[in-house]
C-alpha positions in Angstrom: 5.8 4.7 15.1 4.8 3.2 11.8 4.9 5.1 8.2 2.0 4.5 5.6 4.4 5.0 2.5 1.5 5.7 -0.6 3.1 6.0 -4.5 0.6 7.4 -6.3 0.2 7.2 -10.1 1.0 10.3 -12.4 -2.0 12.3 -13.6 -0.7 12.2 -17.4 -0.8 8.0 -17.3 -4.2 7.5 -15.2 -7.1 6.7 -17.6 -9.0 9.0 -15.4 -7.7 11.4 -13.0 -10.8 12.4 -11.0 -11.4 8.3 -10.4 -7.4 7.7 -9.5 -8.0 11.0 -7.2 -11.8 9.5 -5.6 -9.7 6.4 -4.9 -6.7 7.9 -3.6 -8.9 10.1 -0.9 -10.6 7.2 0.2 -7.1 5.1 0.3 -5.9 8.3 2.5 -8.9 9.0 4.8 -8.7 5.0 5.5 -5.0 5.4 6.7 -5.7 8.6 8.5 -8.5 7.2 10.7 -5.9 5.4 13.0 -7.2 4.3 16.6 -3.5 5.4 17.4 -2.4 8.7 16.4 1.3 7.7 16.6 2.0 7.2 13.1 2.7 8.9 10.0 1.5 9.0 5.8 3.9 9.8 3.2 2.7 9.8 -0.6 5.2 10.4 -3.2 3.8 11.7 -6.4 4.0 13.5 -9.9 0.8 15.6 -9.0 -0.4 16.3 -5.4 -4.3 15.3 -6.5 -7.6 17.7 -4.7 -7.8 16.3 -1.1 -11.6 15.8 0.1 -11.0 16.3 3.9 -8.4 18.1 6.3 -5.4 16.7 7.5 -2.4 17.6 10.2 1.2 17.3 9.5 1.0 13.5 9.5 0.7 13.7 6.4 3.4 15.0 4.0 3.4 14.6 -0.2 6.9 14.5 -2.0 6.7 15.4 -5.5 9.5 13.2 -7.2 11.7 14.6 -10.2 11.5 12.0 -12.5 10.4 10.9 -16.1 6.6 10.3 -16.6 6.0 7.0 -17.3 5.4 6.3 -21.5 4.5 2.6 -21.6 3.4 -0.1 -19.4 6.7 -1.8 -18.6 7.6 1.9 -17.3 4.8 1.8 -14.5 6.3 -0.8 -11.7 10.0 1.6 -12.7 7.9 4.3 -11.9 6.7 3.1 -8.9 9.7 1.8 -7.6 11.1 4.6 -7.7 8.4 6.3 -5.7 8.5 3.3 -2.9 12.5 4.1 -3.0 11.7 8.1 -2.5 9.4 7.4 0.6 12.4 5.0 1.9 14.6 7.8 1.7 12.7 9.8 3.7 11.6 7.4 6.4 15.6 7.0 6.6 15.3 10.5 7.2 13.0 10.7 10.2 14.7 7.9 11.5 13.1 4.7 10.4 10.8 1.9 11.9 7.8 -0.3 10.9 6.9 0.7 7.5 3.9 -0.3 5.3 3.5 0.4 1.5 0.0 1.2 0.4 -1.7 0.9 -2.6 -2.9 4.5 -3.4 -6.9 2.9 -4.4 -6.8 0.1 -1.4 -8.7 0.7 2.1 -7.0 -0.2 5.3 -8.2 -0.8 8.6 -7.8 1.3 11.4 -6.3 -1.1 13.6 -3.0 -1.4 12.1 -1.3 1.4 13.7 -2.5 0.6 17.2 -1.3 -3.3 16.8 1.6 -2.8 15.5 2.7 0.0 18.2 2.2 -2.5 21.0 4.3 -4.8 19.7 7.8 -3.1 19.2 9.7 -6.4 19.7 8.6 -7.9 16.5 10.2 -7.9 13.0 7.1 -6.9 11.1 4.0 -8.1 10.0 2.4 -9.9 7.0 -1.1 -10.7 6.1 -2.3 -13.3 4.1 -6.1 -12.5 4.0 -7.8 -9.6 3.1 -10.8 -8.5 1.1 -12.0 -7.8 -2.1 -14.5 -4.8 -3.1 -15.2 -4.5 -7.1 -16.3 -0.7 -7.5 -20.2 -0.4 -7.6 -21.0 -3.4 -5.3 -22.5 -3.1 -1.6 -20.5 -6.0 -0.2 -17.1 -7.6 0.0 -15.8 -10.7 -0.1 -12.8 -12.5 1.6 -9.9 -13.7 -0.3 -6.5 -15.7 0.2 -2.8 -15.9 0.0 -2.0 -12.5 -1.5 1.8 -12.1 -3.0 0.9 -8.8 -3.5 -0.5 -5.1 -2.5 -0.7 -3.2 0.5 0.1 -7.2 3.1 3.2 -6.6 4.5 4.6 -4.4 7.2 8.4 -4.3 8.4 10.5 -2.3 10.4 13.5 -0.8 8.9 16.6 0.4 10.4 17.8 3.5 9.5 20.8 1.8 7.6 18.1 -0.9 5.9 16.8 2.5 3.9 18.4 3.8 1.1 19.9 7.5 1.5 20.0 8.1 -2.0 18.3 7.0 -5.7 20.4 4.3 -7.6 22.3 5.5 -10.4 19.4 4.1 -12.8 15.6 4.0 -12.1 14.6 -0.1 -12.1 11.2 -1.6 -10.8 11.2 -3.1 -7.3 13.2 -6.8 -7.9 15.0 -8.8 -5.5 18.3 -7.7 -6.8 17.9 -4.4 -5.8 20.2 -4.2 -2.3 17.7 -2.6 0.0 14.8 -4.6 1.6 12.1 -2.4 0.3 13.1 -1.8 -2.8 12.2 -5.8 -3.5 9.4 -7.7 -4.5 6.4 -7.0 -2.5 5.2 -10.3 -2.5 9.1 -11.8 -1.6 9.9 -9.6 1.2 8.1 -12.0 3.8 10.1 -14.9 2.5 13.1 -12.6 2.0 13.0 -11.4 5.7 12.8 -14.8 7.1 15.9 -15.8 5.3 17.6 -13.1 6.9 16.7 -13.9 10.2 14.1 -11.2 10.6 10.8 -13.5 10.0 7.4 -11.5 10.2 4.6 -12.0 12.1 1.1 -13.1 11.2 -1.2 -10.2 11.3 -4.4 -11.4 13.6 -7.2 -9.8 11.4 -7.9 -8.2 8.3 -6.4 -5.1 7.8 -6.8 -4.4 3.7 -10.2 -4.1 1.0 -8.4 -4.3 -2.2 -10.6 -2.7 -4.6 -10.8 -4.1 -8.1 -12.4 -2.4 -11.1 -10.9 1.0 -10.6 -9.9 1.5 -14.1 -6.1 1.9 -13.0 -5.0 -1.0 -11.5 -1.7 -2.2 -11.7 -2.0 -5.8 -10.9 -4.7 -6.4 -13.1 -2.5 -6.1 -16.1 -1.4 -9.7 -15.6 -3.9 -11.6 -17.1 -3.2 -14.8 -15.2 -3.5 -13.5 -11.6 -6.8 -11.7 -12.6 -8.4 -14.9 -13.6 -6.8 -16.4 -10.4 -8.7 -14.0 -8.7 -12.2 -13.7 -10.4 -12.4 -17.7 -10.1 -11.5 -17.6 -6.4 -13.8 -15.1 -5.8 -16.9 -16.0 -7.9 -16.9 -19.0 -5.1 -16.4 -16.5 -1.8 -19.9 -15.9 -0.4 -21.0 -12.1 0.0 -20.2 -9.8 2.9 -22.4 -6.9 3.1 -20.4 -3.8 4.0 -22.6 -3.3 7.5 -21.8 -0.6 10.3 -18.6 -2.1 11.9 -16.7 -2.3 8.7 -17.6 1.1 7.5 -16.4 2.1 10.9 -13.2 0.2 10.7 -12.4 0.8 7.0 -13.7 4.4 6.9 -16.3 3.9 4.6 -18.1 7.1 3.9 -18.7 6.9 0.2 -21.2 4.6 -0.3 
């Protein structure tokens, strides 16, 4: 079994709700699409958004009881507290491998079947993926991300957190529980506990840039990281097999 844990963004803080809710369907119909049904999605959320298509009872939304977010440096807290409430729940159902999504990213639907045949390993990580800005026809390949929706790990039911810490903090690396850390330092983290993850053999994410809403592009210095790394990536057109992979039916 492997949870797809989504936080999603609270309708009062996106710039646009109808865009966060677009992205968020195609984020969800991506996960969905699995090649092996034997997984589950959880999104934790202010506001369940309008879904596009049909789902089973694989997937399940958990509307959290908490403050709305009021100024940027309240978003990751927001977040975080989210990720914990999906932890929680995954505790619940009695862990194993989990991977947190970003609620506008696209992922492959390959992951669940991989990581299904290969219940002796600690996790996953990958250090590749793609970029799509919103409005081009292609993608483009990109390196070494310390962030998003890379890394996939299987918890223990006693690695999850049964209940919310006294005070609501972003996810940081002195926060007890594995998942409730750094994104980008879990790999490193794992592997210093003994539980080192395993390279993930192709290319399961499309991080999609130019939404409007996205987190990581508040930080100045990783966004122009990124636009000169990609500026020299050559151009991928989005042809049949990765629209079949990805579940590409919006453009």
């Amino acid at each position: 079994m492997i949870y797809f844990g989504i936080p999603l963004r609270s309708k009062k803080v996106s710039n646009d709700w109808d865009k966060v809710t677009e992205f968020f369907n195609r984020t969800l119909w991506s996960v969905y699409n699995q090649t092996d049904p034997d997984f589950r999605i959880i999104v934790a959320c202010h506001d369940i958004p309008s879904l596009r298509h049909t789902y089973d009872e694989r997937v399940e939304f958990i509307q959290v009881d908490a403050p709305i977010p009021t100024t940027v440096q309240d978003m990751p807290i927001d977040k975080g507290f989210k990720v914990h409430t999906i932890g929680m729940r995954i505790r619940e159902l009695g862990g194993g491998f989990t991977m947190i999504v970003d609620a506008d990213d696209i992922q492959s639907n390959r992951i669940a079947e991989y990581v299904n045949c290969h219940q002796d390993k600690n996790g996953f990580v990958s250090h590749n993926g793609y970029y799509y800005h919103v409005g081009d026809n292609f993608i483009k390949k990109g390196h070494k991300f310390p962030n998003g929706s890379s890394t996939i790990v299987k918890y223990s039911v006693e690695d999850l957190p049964e209940k919310h810490y006294d005070k609501m903090v972003a996810s940081e690396n002195v926060n007890p529980h594995i998942i409730r850390k750094r994104h980008g330092d879990i790999p490193k983290i794992c592997a210093q506990l003994g539980r080192p993850l395993s390279p993930l053999p192709f290319i399961a994410s499309i991080y999609v840039r130019g939404t409007g809403d996205n987190r990581s592009l508040l930080n100045n210095n990783v966004s122009v990281f990124r636009t000169i790394e990609q500026s020299f990536m050559p151009k991928i057109f989005i042809n049949e097999n990765i629209r079949n992979e990805f579940s590409i039916d919006w453009m």
